[in-house]
SETI-113734 format. One record per residue (C-alpha): residue number from 1; residue in one letter; x, y, z. Coordinates in nm, 4 decimals, padded with zeros to 6 digits. Layout:
(rec NUM; "a"; (X; Y; Z))
...
% end
This chain:
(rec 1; "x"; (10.1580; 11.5661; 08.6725))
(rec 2; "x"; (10.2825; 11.2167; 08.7554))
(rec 3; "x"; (09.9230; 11.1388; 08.9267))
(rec 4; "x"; (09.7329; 11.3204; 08.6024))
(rec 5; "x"; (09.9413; 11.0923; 08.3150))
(rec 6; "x"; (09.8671; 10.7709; 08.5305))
(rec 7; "x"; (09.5313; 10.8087; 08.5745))
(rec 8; "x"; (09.4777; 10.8789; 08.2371))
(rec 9; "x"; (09.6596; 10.6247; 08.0628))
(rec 10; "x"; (09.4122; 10.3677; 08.3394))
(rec 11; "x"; (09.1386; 10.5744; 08.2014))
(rec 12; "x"; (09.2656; 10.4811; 07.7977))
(rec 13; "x"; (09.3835; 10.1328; 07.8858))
(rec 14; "x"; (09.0536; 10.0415; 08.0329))
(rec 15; "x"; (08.8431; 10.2142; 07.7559))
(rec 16; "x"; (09.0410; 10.0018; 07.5145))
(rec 17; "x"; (08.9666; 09.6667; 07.6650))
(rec 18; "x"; (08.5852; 09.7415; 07.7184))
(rec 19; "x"; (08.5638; 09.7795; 07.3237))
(rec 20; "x"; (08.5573; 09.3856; 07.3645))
(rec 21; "x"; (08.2973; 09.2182; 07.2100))
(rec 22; "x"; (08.3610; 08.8550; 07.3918))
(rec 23; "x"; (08.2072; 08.8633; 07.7609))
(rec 24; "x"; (08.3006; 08.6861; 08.0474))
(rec 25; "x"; (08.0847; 08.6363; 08.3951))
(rec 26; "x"; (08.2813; 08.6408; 08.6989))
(rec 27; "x"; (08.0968; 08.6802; 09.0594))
(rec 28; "x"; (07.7592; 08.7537; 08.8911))
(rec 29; "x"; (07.8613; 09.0466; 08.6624))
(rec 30; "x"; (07.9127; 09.0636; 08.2658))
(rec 31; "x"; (08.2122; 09.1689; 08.1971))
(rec 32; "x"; (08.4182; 09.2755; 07.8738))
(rec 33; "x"; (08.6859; 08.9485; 07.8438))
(rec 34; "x"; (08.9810; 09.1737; 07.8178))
(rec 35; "x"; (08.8456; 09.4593; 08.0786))
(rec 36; "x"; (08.8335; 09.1725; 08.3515))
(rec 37; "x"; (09.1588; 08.9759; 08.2766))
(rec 38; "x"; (09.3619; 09.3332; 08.2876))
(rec 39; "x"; (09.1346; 09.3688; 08.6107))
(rec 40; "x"; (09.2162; 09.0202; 08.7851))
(rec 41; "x"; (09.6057; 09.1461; 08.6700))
(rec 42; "x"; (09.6232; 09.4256; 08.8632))
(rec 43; "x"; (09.4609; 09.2490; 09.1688))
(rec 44; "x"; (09.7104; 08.9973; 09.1588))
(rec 45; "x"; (09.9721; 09.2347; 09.1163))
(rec 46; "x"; (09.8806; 09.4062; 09.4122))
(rec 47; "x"; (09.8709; 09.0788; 09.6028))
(rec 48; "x"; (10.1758; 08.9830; 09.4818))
(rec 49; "x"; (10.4194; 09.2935; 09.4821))
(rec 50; "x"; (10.2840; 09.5411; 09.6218))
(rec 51; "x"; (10.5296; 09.7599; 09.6113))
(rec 52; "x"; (10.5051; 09.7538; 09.2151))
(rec 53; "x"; (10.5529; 10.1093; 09.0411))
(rec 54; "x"; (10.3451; 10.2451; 08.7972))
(rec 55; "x"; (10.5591; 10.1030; 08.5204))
(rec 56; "x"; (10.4088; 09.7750; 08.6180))
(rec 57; "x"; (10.0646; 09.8645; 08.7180))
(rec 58; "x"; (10.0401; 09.9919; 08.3591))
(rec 59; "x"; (10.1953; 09.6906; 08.1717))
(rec 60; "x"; (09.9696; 09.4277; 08.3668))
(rec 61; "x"; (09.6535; 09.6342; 08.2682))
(rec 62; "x"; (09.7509; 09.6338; 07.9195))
(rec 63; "x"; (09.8965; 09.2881; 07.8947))
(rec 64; "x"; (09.6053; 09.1348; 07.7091))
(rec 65; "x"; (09.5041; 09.4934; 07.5548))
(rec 66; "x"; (09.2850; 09.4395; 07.2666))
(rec 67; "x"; (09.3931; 09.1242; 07.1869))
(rec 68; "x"; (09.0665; 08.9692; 07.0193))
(rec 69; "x"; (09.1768; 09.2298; 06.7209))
(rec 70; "x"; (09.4615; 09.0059; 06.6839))
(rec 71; "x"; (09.2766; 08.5776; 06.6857))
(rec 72; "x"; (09.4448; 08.2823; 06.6483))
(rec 73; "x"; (09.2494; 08.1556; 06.3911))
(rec 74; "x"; (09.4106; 08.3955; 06.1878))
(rec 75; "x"; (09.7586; 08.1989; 06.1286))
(rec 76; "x"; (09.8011; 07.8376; 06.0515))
(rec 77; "x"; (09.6486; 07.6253; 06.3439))
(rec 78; "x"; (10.0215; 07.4493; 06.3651))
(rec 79; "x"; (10.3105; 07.5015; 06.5896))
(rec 80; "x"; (10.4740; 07.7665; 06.3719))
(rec 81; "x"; (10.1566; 07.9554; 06.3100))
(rec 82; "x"; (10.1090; 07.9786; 06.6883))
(rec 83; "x"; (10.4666; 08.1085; 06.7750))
(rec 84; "x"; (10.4125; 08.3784; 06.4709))
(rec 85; "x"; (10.0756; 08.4841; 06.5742))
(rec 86; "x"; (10.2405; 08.5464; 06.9848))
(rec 87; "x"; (10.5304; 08.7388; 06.8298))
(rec 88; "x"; (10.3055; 08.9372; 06.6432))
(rec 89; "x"; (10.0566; 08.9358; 06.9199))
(rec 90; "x"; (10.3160; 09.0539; 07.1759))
(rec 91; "x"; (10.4096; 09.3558; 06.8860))
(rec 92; "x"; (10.0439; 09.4437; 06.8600))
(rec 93; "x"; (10.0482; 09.5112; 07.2474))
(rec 94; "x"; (10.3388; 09.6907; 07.2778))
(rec 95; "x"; (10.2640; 09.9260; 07.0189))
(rec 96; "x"; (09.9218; 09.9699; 07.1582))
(rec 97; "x"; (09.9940; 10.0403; 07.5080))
(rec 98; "x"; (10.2562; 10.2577; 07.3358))
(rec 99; "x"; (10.0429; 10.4985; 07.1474))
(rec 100; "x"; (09.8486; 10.5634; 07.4819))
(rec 101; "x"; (10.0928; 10.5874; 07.6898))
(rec 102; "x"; (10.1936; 10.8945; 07.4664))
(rec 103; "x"; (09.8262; 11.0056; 07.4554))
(rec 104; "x"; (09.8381; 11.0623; 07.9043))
(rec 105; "x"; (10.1580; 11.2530; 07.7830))
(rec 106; "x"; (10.4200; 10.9700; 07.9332))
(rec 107; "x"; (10.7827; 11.0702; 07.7964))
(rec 108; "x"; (10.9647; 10.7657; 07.5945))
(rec 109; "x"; (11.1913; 10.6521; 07.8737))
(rec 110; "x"; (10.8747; 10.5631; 08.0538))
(rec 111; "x"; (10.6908; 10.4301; 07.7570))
(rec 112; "x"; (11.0116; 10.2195; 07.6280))
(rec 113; "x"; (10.9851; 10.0225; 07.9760))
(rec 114; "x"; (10.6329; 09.9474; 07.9467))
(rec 115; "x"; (10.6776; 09.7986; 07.6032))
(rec 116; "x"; (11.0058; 09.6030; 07.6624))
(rec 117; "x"; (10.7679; 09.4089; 07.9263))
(rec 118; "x"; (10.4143; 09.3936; 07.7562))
(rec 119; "x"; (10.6203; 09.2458; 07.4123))
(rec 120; "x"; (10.7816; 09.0329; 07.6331))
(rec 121; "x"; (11.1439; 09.1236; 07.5811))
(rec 122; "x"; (11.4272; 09.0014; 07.7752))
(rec 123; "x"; (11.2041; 08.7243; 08.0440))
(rec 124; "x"; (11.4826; 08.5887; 08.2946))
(rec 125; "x"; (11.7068; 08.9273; 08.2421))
(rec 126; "x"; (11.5029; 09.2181; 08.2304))
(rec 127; "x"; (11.2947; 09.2713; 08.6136))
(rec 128; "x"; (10.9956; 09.4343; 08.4899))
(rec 129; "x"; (10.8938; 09.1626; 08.2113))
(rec 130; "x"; (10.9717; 08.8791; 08.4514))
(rec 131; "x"; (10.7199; 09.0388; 08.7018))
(rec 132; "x"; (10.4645; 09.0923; 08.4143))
(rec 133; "x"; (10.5062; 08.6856; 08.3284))
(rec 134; "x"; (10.4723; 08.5813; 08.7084))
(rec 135; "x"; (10.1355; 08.8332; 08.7066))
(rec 136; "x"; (10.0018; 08.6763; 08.4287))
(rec 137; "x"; (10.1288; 08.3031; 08.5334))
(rec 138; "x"; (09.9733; 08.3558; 08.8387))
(rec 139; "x"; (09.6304; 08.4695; 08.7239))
(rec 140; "x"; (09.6269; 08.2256; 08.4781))
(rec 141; "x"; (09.6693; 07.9244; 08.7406))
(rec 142; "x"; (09.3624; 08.0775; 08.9673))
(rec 143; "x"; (09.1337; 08.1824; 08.6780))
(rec 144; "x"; (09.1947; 08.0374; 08.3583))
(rec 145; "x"; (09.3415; 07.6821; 08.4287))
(rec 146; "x"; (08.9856; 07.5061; 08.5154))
(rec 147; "x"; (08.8077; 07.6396; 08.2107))
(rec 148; "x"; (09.1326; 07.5880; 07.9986))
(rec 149; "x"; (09.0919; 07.2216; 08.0991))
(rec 150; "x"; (08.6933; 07.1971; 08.0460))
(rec 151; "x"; (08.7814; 07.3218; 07.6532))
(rec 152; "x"; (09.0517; 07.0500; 07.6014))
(rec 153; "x"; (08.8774; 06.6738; 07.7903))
(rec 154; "x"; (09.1247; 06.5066; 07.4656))
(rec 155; "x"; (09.4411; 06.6066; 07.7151))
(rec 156; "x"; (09.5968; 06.3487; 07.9071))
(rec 157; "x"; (09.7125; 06.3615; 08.2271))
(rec 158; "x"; (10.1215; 06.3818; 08.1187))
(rec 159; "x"; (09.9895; 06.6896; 07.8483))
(rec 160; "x"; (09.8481; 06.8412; 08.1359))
(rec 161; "x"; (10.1934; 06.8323; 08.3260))
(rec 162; "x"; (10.3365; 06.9271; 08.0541))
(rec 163; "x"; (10.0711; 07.2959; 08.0010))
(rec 164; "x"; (10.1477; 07.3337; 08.3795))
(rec 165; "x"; (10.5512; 07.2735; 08.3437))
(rec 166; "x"; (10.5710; 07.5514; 08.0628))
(rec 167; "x"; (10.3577; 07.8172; 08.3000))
(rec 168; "x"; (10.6170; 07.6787; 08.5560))
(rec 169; "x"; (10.9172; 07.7370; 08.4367))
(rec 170; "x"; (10.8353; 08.0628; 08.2953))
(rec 171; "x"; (10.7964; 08.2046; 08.5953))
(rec 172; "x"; (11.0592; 08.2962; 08.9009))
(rec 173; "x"; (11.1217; 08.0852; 09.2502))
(rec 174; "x"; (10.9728; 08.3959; 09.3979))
(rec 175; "x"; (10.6637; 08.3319; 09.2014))
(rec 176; "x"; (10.7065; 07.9448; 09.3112))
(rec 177; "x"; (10.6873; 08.0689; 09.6684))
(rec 178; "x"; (10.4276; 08.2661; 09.6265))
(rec 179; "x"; (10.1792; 07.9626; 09.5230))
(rec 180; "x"; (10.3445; 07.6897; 09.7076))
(rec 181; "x"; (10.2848; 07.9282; 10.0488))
(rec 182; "x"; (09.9232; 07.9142; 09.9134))
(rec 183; "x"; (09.8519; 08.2400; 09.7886))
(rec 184; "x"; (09.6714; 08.1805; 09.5400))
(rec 185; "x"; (09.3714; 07.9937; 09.4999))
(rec 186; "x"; (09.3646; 07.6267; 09.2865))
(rec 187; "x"; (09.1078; 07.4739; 09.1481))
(rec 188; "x"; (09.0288; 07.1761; 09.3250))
(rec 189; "x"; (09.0236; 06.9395; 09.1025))
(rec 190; "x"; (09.3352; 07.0215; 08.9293))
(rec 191; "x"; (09.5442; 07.1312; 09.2661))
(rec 192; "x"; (09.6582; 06.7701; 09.3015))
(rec 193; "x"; (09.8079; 06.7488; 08.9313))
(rec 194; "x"; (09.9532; 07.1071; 08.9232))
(rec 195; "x"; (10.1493; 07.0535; 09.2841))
(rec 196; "x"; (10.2458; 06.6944; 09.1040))
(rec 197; "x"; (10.3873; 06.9256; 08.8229))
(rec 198; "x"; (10.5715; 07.1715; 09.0405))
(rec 199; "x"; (10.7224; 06.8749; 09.2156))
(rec 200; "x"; (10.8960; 06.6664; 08.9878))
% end
């Protein structure tokens, strides 16, 4: 039964993020945006605790689930308009992953821990979100930092340690470990600057 509800709730989660309409190329395929980050999630999650139980495997696929429903551009392009639209954003998730979570026929206990990490409750006190935020700080580092960079050339160098500093800090000393021992793959021309950023 176990086996049946995970597999299906993959099966939803998955189906969910392929409705995106935004692509992304990675390693010569096209790829639904939010389909490959929850993909490149679970791969790091498997790199990174591997011992991870289905709780988590869930809540890293669905960590970005659907989120082009929910854009930016829809609040005020200011600071408070971007810490209302991740609250929200955060909601929109949880409630998501929620509804299908119900749909593979996962009981509430099960569901409730799922959400408390994809809405991003309780980081530094509750395990299971503060795994989800190394997951995603790591995959953000070795996919996402480069590109983030070649969309923002106005940054200066102390923004930039600044960007990095915030992922930082967010995340545990295990996590720390975990890229300092090289586990994870920086871009090149930004590994200098990010292990200036970790070191200060």
């Amino acid at each position: 039964m176990t086996r049946q509800c995970f597999d299906k709730a993959k099966a939803l989660i998955d189906a969910a993020n392929c409705e995106d309409p935004n692509r992304e190329t990675s390693e010569g395929k096209d790829w639904p945006k939010e389909l490959l980050y929850s993909r490149r999630m679970s791969e790091m999650l498997e790199r990174y605790a591997p011992d991870a139980d289905d709780v988590m495997k869930l809540a890293v696929s669905a960590q970005h689930i659907q989120r082009w429903k929910s854009p930016r551009s829809d609040y005020p392009m200011d600071r408070k308009g971007y810490h209302q639209w991740r609250a929200e954003l955060n909601k929109f998730h949880a409630d998501t992953v929620a509804d299908l979570l119900a749909k593979a026929g996962y009981e509430n206990t099960f569901i409730a821990r799922v959400t408390l990490a994809v809405g991003k409750k309780s980081l530094k006190t509750n395990p299971d979100t503060q795994l989800l935020e190394d997951v995603a700080g790591l995959v953000f580092l070795e996919h996402y930092l480069l590109d983030f960079a070649g969309r923002h050339p106005e940054y200066d160098e102390q923004k930039w340690l600044d960007i990095i500093r915030r992922i930082w800090n967010k995340m545990s000393a295990q996590a720390h470990q975990f890229v300092l021992a090289g586990h994870i793959k920086l871009p090149d021309s930004l590994a200098t600057l990010i292990k200036q950023a970790v070191s200060e």
